[in-house]
OpenMM code with the backbone's topology and positions (N, CA, C; nanometers):
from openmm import Vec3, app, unit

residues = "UNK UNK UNK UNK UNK UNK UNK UNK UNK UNK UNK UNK UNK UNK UNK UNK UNK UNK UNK UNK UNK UNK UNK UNK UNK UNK UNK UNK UNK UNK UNK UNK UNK UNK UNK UNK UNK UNK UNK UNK UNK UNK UNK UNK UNK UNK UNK UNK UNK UNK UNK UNK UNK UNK UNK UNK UNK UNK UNK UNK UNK UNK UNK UNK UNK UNK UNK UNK UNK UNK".split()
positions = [
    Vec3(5.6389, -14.7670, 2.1764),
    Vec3(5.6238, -14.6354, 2.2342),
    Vec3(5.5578, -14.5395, 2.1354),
    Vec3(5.5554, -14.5311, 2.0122),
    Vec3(5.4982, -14.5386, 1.9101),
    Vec3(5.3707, -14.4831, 1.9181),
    Vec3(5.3244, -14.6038, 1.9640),
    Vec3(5.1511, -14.5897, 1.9321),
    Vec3(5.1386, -14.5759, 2.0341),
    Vec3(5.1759, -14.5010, 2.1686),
    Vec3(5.1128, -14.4517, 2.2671),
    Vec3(5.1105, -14.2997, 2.2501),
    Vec3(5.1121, -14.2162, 2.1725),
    Vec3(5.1215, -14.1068, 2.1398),
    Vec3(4.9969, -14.1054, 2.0644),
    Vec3(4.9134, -14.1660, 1.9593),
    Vec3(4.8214, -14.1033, 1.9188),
    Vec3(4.6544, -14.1373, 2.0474),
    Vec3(4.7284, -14.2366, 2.0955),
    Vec3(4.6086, -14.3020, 2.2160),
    Vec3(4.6229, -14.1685, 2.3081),
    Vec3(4.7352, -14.1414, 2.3541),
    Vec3(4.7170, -13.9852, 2.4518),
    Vec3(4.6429, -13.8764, 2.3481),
    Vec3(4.6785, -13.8634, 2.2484),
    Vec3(4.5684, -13.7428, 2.2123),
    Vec3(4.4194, -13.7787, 2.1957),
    Vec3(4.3865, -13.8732, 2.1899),
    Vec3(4.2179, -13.9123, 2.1805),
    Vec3(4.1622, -13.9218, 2.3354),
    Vec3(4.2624, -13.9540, 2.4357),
    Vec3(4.2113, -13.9618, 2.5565),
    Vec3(4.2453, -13.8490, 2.6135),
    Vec3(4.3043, -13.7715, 2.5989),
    Vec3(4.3264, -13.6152, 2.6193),
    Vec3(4.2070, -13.5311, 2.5746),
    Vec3(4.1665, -13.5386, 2.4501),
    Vec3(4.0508, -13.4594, 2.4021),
    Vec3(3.9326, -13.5011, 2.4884),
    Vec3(3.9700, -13.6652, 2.4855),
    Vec3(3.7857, -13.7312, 2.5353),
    Vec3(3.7703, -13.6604, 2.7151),
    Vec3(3.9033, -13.6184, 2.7761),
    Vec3(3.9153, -13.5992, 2.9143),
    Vec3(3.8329, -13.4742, 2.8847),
    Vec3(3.9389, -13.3691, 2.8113),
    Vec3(3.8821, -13.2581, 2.8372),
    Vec3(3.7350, -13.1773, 2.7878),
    Vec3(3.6689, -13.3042, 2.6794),
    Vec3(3.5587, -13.2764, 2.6450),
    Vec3(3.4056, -13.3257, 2.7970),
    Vec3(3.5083, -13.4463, 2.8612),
    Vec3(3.4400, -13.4569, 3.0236),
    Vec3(3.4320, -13.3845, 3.1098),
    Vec3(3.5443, -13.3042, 3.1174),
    Vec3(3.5758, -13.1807, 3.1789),
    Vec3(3.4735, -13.0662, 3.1817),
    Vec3(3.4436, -13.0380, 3.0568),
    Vec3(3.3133, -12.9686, 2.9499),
    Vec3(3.2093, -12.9600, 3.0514),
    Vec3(3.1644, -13.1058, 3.0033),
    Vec3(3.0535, -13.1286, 3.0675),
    Vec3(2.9998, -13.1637, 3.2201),
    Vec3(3.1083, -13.1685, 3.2787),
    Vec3(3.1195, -13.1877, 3.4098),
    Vec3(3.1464, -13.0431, 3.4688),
    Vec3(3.1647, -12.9547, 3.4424),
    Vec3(3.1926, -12.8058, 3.4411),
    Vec3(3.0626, -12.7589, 3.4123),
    Vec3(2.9700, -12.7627, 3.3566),
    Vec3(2.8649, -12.7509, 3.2353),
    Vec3(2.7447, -12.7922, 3.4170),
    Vec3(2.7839, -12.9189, 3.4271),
    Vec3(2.6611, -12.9737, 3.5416),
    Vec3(2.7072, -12.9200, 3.6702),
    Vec3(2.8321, -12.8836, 3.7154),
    Vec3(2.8678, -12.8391, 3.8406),
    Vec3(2.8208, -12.7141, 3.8559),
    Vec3(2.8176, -12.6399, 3.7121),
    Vec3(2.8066, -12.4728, 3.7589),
    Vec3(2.6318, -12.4357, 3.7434),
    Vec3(2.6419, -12.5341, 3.6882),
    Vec3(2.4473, -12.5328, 3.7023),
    Vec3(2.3737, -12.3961, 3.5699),
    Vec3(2.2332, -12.3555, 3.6271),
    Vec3(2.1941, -12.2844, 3.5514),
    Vec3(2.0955, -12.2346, 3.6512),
    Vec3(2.0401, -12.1067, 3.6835),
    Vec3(2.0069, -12.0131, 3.7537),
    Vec3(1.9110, -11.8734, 3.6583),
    Vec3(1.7887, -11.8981, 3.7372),
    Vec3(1.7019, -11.7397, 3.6185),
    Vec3(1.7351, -11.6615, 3.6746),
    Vec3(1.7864, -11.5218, 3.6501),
    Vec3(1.7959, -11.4450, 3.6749),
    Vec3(1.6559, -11.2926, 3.7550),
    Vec3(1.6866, -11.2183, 3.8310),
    Vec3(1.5983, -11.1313, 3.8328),
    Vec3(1.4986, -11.0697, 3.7843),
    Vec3(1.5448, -11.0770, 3.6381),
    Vec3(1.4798, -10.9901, 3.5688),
    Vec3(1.4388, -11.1036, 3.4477),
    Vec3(1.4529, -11.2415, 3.5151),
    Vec3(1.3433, -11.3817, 3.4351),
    Vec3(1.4381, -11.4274, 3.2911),
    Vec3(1.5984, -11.3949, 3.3188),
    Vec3(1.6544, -11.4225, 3.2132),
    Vec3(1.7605, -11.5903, 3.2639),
    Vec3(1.7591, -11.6733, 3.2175),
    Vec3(1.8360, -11.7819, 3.2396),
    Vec3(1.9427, -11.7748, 3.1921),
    Vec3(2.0289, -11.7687, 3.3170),
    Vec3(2.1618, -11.7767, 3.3294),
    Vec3(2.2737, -11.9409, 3.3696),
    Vec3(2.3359, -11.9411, 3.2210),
    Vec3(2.3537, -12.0838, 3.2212),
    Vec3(2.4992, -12.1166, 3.1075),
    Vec3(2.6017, -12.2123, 3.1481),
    Vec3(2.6874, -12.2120, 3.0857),
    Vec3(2.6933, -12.2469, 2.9426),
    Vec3(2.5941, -12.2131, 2.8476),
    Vec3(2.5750, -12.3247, 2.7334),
    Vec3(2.6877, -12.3264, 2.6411),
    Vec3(2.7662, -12.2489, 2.6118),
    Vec3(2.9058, -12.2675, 2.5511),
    Vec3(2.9648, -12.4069, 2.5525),
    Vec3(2.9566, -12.4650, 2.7199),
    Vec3(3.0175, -12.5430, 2.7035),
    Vec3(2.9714, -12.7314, 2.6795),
    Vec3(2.8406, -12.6658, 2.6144),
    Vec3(2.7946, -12.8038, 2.5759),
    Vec3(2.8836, -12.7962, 2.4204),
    Vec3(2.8564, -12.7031, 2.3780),
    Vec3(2.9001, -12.7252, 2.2209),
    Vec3(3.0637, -12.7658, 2.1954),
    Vec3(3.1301, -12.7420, 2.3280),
    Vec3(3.2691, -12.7949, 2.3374),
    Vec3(3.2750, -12.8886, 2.3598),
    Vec3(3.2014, -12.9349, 2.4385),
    Vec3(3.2261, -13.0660, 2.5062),
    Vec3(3.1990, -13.1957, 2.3657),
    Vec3(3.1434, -13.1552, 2.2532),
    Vec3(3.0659, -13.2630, 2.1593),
    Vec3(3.1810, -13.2263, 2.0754),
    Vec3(3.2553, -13.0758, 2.0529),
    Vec3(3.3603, -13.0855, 1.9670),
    Vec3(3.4845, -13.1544, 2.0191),
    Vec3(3.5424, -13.1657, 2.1363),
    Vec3(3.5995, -13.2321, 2.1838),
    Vec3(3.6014, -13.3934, 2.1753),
    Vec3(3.4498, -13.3850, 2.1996),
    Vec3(3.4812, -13.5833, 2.1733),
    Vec3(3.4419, -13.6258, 2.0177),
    Vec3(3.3810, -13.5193, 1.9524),
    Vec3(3.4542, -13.5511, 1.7968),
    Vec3(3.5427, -13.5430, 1.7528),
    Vec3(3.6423, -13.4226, 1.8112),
    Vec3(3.8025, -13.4463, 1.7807),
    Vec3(3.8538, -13.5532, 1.7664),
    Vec3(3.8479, -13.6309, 1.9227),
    Vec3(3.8960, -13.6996, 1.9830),
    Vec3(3.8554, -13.8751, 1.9209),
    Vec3(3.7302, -13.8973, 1.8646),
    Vec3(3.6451, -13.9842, 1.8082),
    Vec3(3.7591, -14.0058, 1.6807),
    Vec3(3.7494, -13.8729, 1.5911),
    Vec3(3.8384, -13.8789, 1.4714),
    Vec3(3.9807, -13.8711, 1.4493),
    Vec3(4.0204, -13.8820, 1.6017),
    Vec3(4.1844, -13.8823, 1.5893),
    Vec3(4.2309, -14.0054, 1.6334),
    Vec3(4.1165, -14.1040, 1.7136),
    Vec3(4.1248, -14.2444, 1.7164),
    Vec3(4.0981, -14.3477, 1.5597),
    Vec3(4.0235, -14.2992, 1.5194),
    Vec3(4.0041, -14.3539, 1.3977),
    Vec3(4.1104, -14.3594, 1.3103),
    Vec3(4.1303, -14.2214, 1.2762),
    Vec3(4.2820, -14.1987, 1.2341),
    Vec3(4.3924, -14.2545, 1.2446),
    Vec3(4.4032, -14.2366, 1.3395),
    Vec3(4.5322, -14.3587, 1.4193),
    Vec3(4.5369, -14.4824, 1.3977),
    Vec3(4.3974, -14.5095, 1.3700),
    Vec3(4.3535, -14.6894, 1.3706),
    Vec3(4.3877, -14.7682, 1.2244),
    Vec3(4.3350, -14.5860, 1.1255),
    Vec3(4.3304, -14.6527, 1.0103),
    Vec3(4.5220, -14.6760, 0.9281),
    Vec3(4.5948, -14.5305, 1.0183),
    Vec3(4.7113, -14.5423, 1.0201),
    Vec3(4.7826, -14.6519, 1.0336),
    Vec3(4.7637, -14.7548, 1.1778),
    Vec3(4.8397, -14.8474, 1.1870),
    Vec3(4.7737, -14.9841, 1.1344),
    Vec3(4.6554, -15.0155, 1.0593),
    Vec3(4.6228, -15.0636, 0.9609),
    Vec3(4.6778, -15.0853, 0.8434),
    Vec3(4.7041, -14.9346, 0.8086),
    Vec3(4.7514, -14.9440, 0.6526),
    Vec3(4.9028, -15.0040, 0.6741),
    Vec3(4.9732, -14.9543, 0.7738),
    Vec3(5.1102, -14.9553, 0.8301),
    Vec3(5.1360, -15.1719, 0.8122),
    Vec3(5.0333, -15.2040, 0.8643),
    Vec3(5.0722, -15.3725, 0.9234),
    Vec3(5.0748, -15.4625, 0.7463),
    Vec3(4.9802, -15.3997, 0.6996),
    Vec3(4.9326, -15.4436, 0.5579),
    Vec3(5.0532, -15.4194, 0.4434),
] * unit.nanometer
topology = app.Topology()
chain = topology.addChain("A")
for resn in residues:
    res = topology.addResidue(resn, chain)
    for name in ("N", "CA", "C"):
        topology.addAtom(name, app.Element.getBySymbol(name[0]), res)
């Protein structure tokens, strides 16, 4: 039961960094009136911090129960 706790936080981050980007393509991007593009870009830069979180908290974990077996 253990090691299902660091697997939920890497697949938690990796969800909500999908989330991101699936949020990101649903809400689209639109020029505005006055020729200005209107567009969610915030949430690209989350979405890549998210699945680097998530990248480095699997690793982590990995190298954890590595050192742990050894």
């Amino acid at each position: 039961m253990k090691k299902l706790i660091p697997n939920r936080t890497s697949m938690t981050l990796c969800i909500i960094g999908l989330l991101c980007l699936l949020t990101y393509a649903s809400i689209g991007s639109h020029i505005d009136e006055d020729g200005i593009l209107i567009e969610p870009f915030g949430l690209i830069p989350l979405f890549w911090v998210f699945e680097i979180l998530a990248i480095t908290a699997y690793v982590v974990q990995l190298i954890k129960g590595f050192n742990e077996r050894y």
